[in-house]
C-alpha positions, 0 to 999 in steps of 0.5 A: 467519448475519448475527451471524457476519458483520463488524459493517461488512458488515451495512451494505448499502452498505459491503458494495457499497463492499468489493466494488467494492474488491476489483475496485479493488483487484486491479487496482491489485495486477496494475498494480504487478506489471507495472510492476516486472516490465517495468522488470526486463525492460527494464533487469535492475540494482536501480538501475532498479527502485530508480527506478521507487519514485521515480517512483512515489512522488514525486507522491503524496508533492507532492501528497496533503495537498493531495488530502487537502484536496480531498477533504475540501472537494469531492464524494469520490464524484465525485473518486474515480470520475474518478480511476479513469476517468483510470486505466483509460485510462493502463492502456490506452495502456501495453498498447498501448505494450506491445504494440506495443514501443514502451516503453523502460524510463523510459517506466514511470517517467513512467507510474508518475508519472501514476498516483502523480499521480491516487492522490494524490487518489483514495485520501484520498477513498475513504478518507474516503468509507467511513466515511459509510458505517457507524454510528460504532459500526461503523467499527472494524470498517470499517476492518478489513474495508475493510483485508481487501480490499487485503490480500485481494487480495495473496493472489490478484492476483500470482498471476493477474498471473504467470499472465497475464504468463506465458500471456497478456502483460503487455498482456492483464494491464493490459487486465484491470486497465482492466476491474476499475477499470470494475466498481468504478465501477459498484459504487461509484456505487451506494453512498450515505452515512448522511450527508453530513460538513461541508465548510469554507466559508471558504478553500481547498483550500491554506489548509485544508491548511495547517490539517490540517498544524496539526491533525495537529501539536496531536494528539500520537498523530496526529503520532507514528503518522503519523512512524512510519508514514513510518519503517516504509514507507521501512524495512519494505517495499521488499522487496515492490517488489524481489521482481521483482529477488529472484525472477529474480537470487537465486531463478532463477524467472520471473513465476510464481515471483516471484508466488508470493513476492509472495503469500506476503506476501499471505496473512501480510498478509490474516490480521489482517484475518480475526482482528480483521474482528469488532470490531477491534484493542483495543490499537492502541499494542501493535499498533503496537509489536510489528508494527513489531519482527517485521516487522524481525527477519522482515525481517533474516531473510529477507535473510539465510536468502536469502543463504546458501540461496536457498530458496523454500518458505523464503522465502515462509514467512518472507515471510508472516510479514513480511506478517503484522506489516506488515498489523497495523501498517497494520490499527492505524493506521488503526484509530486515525486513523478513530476518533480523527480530527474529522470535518472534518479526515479526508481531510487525515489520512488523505492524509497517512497516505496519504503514507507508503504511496509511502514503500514505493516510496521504499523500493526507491530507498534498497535498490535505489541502495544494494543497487547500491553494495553489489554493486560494494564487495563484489565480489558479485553481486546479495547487496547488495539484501538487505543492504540490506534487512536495515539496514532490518529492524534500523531496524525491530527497535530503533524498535519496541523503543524506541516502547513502552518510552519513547513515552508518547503512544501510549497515548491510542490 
């Protein structure tokens, strides 16, 4: 039985790590969909779905080489748990605030902030922690199988938020994100590396920043994935922060039908992470490359079917292709950074790769603002989002085009 297993899940205490992440991480994906689906709720233009993505991201994209220092530097253990702890309770208070009707749309947005705030030190050191975890053998492994439990859970979670949203409340929903964010604690403070990573002695968490900023420019491959990964987050996928808008505008459905479109995308996205959960991606430059063109000729898709038809069965198929070629992108970055990357700068690079993700919610800005633009030149109604969004696919299609046929350095990965 063992043998056919993930190499990563033959480490008992990985194994209680990707546990706990999935409980980690269900609730995270349950929190995204309630903070898009009541800013729609309260304010029903692009715009402030387009502004919660900056409020979401902005914090974590101020801080997180600094997080990634801190990590790097101080107990990654210890940083996470109290990150998620400060989590659970803002959880809380935005049932409560909820419930109560006490929220006015731009309440989100400071929410969302507060959150973006704490993940920028949270995740460089969960992150970074992992890898203690397993032999060097196995962390290609490790990195996939830990990838399989956020995408996973893309599968599952938007559904039981619509669900819940729809039967419940939005406020049951984010209780239960407060409770998932308690088990993982548990389950991860059970967990203990096979060693402990050197820790800088002289300096500071400012000083040893700047010095992950000086690593990651010497380390060519570094430099070039972690650029693209910037590109192919503010391109490739607002379209998952927008589907609250997508779904109620365009396909006429409620919570229930929007989380059947964001789960689509999760069932593209977990595949990857099935197909290569063994031994992990071979040829990283390949997975980069062809990612970043079918997730743009998917997206370019997409948006266009979406305009002429407005068909569910058809955009969640093509969806679930998008989600497909975003998961190989991150599932070979990743792959590439937790290999290739010095053990004492870890947590700077991965915080920076970090980074990238809150470009997805800077994403919906740009689509969102521009998609608003669009609507009043073209005299259209709500057609301008998806515009939008096929400009970002066609970005997309030519950088994936042109990184493989004339970037050099991606070859040493």
């Amino acid at each position: 039985m063992m043998k056919f297993l993930p190499e990563a899940l033959r480490s008992r205490h990985f194994t209680i790590f990707f546990i706990g992440n999935i409980f980690s991480y269900h609730a995270v994906q349950i929190f995204i969909f309630a903070e898009s689906w009541i800013v729609h709720e309260l304010n029903e233009t692009p715009e402030a779905l387009g502004m919660l993505g900056l409020y979401a991201s902005l914090p974590t994209i101020i801080f997180n080489v600094f997080g990634g220092a801190v990590a790097d530097r101080f107990n990654k253990k210890l940083l996470v748990s109290m990150s998620q702890i400060f989590q659970a309770i803002i959880f809380i208070i935005f049932a409560y605030s909820y419930a109560n009707g006490h929220l006015e749309y731009w309440h989100v947005y400071i929410i969302a902030a507060i959150i973006s705030f704490s993940t920028a030190f949270e995740l460089p050191a969960k992150m970074s922690y992992f890898p203690s975890l397993l032999d060097r053998k196995n962390l290609s492994s490790g990195v996939v199988v830990d990838l399989f439990a956020w995408q996973g859970t893309r599968v599952i979670a938007p559904l039981i938020a619509g669900f819940i949203f729809a039967v419940y409340g939005g406020s049951f929903a984010l209780l239960c994100s407060s409770l998932l964010i308690l088990i993982f604690i548990i389950l991860f403070n059970t967990t203990k590396p096979l060693y402990n990573p050197k820790k800088p002695i002289d300096g500071n968490p400012i000083s040893d920043a700047f010095d992950g900023l000086k690593y990651i420019y010497q380390n060519k491959p570094m430099l070039v994935l972690l650029c693209l990964s910037f590109l192919v987050y503010l391109s490739g996928y607002a379209y998952l922060n927008m589907l609250p808008y997508i779904g109620v505008q365009i396909f006429k459905v409620g919570s229930k039908g929007t989380g059947l479109l964001m789960t689509a995308a999760g069932i593209g996205s977990v595949l990857p992470t099935i197909i290569f959960a063994k031994s992990g991606i071979p040829n990283k430059r390949l997975g980069v490359c062809l990612s970043m063109l079918f997730s743009g000729f998917f997206l370019i898709l997409f948006a266009g079917s979406s305009i002429l038809y407005q068909y569910i069965p058809l955009a969640a198929i093509i969806i679930s292709i998008i989600g497909f070629a975003n998961s190989l992108y991150a599932t070979s970055v990743m792959s590439a950074i937790q290999i290739h990357v010095s053990e004492e700068f870890r947590g700077r690079v991965v915080g920076i790769f970090v980074m990238s993700f809150s470009f997805m919610s800077l994403g919906s800005l740009w689509v969102g603002t521009l998609g608003g633009f669009l609507d009043k030149v073209l005299l259209t109604e709500h057609f301008g989002v998806l515009i939008s969004l096929m400009f970002g696919g066609v970005i997309l299609l030519f950088a994936g085009i042109i990184m493989y046929l004339f970037n050099t350095s991606l070859k040493k990965i």
